[in-house]
C-alpha positions as CSV (number, residue, x, y, z in Angstrom):
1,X,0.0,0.0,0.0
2,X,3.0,2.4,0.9
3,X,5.0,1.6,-2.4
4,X,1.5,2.6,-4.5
5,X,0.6,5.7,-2.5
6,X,4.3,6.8,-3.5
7,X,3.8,5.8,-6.7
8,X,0.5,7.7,-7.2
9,X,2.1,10.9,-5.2
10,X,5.0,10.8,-7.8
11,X,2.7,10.7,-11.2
12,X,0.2,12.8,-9.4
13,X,-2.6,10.3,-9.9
14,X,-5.9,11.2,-7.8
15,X,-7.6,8.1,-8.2
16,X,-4.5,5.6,-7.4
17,X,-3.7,8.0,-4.1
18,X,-7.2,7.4,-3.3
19,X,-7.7,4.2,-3.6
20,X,-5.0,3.7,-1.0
21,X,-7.1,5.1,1.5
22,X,-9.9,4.9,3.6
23,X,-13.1,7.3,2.4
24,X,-12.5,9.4,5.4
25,X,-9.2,9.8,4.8
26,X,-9.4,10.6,0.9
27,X,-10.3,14.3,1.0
28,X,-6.9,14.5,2.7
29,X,-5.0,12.7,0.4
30,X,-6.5,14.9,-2.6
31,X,-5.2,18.1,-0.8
32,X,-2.1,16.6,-0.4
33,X,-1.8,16.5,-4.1
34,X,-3.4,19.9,-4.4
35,X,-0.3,21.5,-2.1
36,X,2.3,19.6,-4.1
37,X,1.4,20.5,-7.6
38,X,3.7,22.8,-8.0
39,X,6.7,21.3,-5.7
40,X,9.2,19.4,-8.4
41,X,9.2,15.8,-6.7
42,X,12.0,13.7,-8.0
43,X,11.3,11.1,-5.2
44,X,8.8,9.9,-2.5
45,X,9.0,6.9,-0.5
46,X,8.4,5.0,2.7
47,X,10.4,3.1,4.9
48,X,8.1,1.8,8.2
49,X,10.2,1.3,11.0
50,X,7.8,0.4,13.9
51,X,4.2,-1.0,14.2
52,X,2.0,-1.6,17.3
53,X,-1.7,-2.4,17.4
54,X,-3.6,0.2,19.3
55,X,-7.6,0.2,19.8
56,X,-8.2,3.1,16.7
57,X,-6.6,0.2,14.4
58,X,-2.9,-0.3,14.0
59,X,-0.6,2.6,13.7
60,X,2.7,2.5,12.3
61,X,5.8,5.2,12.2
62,X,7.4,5.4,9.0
63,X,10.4,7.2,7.2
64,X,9.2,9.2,4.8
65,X,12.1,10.0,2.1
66,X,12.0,12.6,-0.5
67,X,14.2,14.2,-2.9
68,X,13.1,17.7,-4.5
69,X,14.6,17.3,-8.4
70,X,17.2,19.4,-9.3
71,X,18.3,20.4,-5.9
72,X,18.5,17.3,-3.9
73,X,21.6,14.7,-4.4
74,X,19.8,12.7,-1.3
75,X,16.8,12.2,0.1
76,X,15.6,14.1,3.2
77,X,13.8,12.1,5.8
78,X,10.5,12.8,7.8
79,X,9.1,10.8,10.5
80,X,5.2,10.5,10.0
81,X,2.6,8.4,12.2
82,X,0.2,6.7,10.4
83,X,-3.2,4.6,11.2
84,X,-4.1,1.6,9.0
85,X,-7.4,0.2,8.8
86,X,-8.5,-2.6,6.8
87,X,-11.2,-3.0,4.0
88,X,-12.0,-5.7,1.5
89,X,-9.0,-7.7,2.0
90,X,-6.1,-4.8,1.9
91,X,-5.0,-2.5,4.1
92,X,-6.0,1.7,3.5
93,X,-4.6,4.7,5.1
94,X,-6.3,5.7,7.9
95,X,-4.3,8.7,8.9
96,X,-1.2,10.5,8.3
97,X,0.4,13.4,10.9
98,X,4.2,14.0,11.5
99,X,6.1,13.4,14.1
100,X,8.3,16.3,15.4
101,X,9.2,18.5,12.4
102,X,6.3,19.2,10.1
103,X,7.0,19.2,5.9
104,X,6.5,22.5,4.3
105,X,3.1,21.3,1.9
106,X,1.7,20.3,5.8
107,X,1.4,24.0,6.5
108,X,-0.6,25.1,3.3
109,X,-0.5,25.0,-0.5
110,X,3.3,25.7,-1.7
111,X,3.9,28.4,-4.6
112,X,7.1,27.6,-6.4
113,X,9.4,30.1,-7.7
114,X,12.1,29.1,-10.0
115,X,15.3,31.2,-10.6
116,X,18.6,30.9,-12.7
117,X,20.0,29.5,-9.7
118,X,17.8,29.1,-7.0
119,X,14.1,27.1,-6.3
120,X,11.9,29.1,-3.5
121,X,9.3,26.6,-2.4
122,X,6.8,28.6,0.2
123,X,3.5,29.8,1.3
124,X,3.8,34.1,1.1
125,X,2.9,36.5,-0.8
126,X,3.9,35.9,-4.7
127,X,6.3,39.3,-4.9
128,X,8.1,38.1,-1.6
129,X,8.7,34.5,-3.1
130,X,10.0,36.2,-6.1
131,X,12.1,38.5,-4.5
132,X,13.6,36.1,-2.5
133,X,14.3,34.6,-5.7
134,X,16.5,37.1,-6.9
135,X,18.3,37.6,-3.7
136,X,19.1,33.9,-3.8
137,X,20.3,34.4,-7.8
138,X,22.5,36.9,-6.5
139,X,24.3,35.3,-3.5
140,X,25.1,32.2,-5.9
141,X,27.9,33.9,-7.5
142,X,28.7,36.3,-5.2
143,X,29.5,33.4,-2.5
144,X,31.2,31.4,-5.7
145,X,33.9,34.0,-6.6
146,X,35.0,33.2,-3.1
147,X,34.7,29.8,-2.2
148,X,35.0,28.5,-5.8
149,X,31.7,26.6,-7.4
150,X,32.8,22.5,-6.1
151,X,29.6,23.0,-5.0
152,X,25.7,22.6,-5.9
153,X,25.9,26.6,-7.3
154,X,22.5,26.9,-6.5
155,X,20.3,27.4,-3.5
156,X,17.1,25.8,-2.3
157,X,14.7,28.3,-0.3
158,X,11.5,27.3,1.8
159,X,9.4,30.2,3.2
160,X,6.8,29.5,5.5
161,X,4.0,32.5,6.0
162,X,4.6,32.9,9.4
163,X,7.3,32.4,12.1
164,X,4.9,30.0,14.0
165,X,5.3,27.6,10.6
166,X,9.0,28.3,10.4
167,X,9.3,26.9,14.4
168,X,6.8,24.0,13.2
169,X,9.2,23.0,10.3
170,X,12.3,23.1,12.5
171,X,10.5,21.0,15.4
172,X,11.3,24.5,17.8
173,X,9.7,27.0,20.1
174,X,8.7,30.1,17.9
175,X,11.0,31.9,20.6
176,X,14.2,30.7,19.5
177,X,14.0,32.0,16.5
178,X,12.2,35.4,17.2
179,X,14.5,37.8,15.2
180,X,16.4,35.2,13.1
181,X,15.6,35.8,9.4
182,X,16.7,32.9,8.2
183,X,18.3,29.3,9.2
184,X,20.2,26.5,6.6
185,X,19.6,23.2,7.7
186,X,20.7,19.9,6.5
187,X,17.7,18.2,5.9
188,X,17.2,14.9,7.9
189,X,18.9,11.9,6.4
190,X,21.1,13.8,4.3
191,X,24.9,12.4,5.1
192,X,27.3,14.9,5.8
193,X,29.0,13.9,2.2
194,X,25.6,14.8,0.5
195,X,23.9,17.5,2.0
196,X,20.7,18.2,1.2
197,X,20.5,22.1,2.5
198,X,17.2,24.0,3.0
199,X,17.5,27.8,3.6
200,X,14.4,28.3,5.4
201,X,13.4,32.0,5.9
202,X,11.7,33.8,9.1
203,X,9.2,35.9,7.0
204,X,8.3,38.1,10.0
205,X,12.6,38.7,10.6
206,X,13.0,38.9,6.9
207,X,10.3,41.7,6.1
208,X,12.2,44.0,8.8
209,X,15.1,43.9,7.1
210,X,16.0,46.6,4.2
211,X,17.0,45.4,0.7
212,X,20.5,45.3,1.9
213,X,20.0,43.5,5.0
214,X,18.0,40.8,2.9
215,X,20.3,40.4,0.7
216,X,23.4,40.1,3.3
217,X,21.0,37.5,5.3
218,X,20.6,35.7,2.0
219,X,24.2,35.1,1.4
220,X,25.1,34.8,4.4
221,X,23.1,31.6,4.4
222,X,24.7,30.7,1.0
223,X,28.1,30.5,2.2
224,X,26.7,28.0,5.1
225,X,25.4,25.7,1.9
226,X,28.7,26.3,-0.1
227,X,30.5,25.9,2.7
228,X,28.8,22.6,4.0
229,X,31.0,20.0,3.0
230,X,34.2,22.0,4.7
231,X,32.4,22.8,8.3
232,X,33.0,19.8,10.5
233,X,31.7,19.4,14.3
234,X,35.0,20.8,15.4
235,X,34.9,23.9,13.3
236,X,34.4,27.0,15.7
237,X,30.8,29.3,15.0
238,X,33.2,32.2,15.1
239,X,34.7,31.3,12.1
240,X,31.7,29.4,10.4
241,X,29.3,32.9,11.0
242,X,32.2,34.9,10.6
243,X,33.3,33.6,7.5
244,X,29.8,33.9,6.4
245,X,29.2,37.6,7.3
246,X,32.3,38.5,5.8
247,X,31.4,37.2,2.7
248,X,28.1,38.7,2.5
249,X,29.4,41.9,3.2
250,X,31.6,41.9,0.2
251,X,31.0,44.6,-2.7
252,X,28.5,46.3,-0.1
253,X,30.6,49.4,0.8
254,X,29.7,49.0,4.6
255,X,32.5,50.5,6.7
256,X,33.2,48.7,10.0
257,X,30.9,51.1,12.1
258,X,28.1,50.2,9.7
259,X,28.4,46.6,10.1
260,X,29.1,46.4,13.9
261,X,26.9,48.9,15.2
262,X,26.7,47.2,18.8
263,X,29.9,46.1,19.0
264,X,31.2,50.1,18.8
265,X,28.3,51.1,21.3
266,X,29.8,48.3,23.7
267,X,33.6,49.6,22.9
268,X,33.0,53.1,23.2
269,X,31.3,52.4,26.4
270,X,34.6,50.5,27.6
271,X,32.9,47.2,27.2
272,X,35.3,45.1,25.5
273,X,35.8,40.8,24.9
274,X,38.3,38.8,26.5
275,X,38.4,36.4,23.8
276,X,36.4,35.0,20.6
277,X,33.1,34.5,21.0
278,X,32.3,30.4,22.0
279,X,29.7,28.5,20.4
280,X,27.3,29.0,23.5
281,X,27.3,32.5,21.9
282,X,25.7,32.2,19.0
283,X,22.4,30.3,20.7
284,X,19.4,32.1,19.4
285,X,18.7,33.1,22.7
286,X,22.3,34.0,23.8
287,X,21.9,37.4,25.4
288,X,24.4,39.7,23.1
289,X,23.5,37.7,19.9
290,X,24.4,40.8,17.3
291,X,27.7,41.3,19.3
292,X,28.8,37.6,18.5
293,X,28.1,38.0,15.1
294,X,29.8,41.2,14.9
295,X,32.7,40.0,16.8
296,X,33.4,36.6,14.7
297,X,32.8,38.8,11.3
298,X,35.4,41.7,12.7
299,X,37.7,38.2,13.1
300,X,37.5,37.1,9.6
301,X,37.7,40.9,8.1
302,X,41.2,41.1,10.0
303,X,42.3,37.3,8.8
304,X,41.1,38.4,4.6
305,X,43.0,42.1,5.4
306,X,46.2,41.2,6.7
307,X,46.5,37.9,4.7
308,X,44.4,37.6,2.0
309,X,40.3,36.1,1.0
310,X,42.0,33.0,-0.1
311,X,43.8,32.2,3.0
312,X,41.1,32.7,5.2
313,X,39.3,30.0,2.4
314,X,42.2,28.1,3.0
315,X,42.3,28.5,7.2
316,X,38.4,27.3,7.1
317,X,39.3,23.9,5.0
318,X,42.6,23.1,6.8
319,X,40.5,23.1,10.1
320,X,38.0,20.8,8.7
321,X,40.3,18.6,7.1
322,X,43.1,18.6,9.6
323,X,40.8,18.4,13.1
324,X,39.0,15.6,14.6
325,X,36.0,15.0,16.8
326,X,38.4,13.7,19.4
327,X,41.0,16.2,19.4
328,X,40.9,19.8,21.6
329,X,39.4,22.4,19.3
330,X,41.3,25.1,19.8
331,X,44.8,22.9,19.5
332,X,43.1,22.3,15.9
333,X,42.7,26.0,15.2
334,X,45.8,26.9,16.6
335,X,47.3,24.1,14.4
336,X,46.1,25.2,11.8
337,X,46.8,28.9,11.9
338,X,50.6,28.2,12.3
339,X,50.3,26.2,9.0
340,X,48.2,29.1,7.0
341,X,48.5,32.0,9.0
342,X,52.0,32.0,10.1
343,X,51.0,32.7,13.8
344,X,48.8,30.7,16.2
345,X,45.7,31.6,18.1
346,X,46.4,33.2,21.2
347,X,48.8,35.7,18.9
348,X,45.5,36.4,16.4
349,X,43.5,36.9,19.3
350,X,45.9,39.2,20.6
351,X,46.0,41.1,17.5
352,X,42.2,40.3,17.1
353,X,41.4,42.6,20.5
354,X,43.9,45.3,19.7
355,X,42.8,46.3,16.2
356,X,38.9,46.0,17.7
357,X,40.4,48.7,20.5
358,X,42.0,50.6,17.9
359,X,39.5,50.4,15.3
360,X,35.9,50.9,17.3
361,X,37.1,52.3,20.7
């Protein structure tokens, strides 16, 4: 019944998706096809994974794999509960709700909007979605001229209506992500090899922004899916976000004021760090949120300044490929600073506060 309910999702076929399911059920399994018309599915199946009998019927979890064509080099992976009942000899679809995380077409009808280089899958208003659209067409090359294209070179976009449907998607409290205009996730499943990254926007953060500030957010989150097969476990947020701002920023003509606004209100008021921000700071409810961002991109300015774009490129690969999940961090990063850098960590750091002093105080 689950291979011909994927098979009838996949060709779009009405009457085959409805004939794998109950009557009850089959007004939900039409809508289902209704908010997927336009979402380019290149795959859809199930794998169950655990069935107990309950008095409603029995209900099964199941592994619901997916691969949107084009963008997708491996399927992501939804957990979904489902209710069988039984009927002339075969076994129908009773019901079907997720478990944790919800998928995007769960929340409403999606609009697609298809770019030279990007695929915006959401539920907004048609000019947002498009707009979005180029913003994403944009980053692609921007974040290519400096991290080279050995990537996919183009970006995958959901956007929810509301941030209520952004927390639902992510399996999170709407509060910690209040603010936050956008997230990229690895989708479920996906093996770190062969990512399948969603950038998935805050539309109620995002329509705050200016046109600048959208399209900063925008490749910001680019450089996290170009950058995806180079960030290991062991790869500080301070460099990751850092790396990411700093890119983004390129070609904007921001001076250093402009671009760390509370990070000069906190200098000039004699409030200065101690030392690069740790990951704890860059929790979406870390109190001084905009200062760690400002802090990790005023870290990767100075490394692209005094040595180059490409060796920061280069500091940000050797970490990943030189570090291990078992070895101290920061013996990594210093590691690997001496090898690119010429100097290790506690001397960048060093340097790192004294040009913040010099250059915001």
């Amino acid at each position: 019944m689950l291979a011909r309910r994927a098979d009838a999702v996949l060709r779009r076929d009405p009457a085959a998706l409805a004939a794998t399911a109950t009557p009850a059920f089959r007004p939900r399994q039409a809508e289902l096809l209704r908010r997927t018309a336009q979402v380019p599915l290149d795959s859809w199946s199930h794998r169950l994974t655990r069935l107990e009998r309950t008095a409603a019927g029995p209900t099964a979890e199941v592994q619901l794999d997916h691969r949107i064509g084009g963008y997708d080099r491996h399927p992501a992976t939804a957990t979904r509960r489902i209710t069988l009942a039984r009927a002339d000899g075969q076994w129908l679809l009773a019901a079907d709700d997720p478990v944790g995380g919800v998928l995007l077409w769960d929340l409403g009808t999606v609009q697609a909007v298809h770019g030279r280089r990007s695929l915006v899958l959401g539920l907004g208003d048609d000019a947002e979605l498009t707009a979005l659209s180029r913003a994403a067409d944009r980053a692609v090359p921007a974040v290519s001229a400096v991290w080279g294209s050995a990537w996919a070179d183009r970006l995958l976009l959901y956007a929810p209506g509301s941030l209520d449907q952004l927390a639902r998607l992510l399996g999170a409290a709407s509060s910690d992500y209040r603010g936050i205009a956008a997230v990229t996730t690895a989708a479920p499943g996906a093996p770190d090899a062969a990512p399948a990254d969603r950038i998935l926007v805050n539309p109620d953060a995002y329509r705050e922004l200016s046109d600048l500030g959208r399209q900063v957010v925008t490749s910001h989150e680019a450089v996290h899916v170009a950058t995806r097969a180079a960030t290991r476990p062991w790869t500080p947020l301070w460099l990751s976000e850092g790396a990411a701002d700093w890119t983004a920023y390129q070609g904007t003509g921001r001076t250093t004021r402009q671009i760390a606004p509370e990070l000069a209100t906190d200098i000039a008021a004699g409030r200065l760090p101690s030392a690069l921000p740790t990951d704890a700071d860059f929790s979406t409810t870390a109190h001084g949120l905009a200062q760690s961002y400002e802090l990790a991109w005023f870290a990767c300015a100075l490394i692209a300044r005094r040595h180059g774009p490409q060796r920061l490129v280069t500091l940000y690969r050797t970490i990943a490929a030189t570090g291990s999940a078992t070895a101290d961090r920061d013996t990594s990063v210093d590691r690997a600073m001496r090898r690119v850098l010429g100097t290790d960590l506690a001397a960048f750091t060093r340097d790192w506060l004294a040009a913040l002093a010099r250059e915001l105080g």
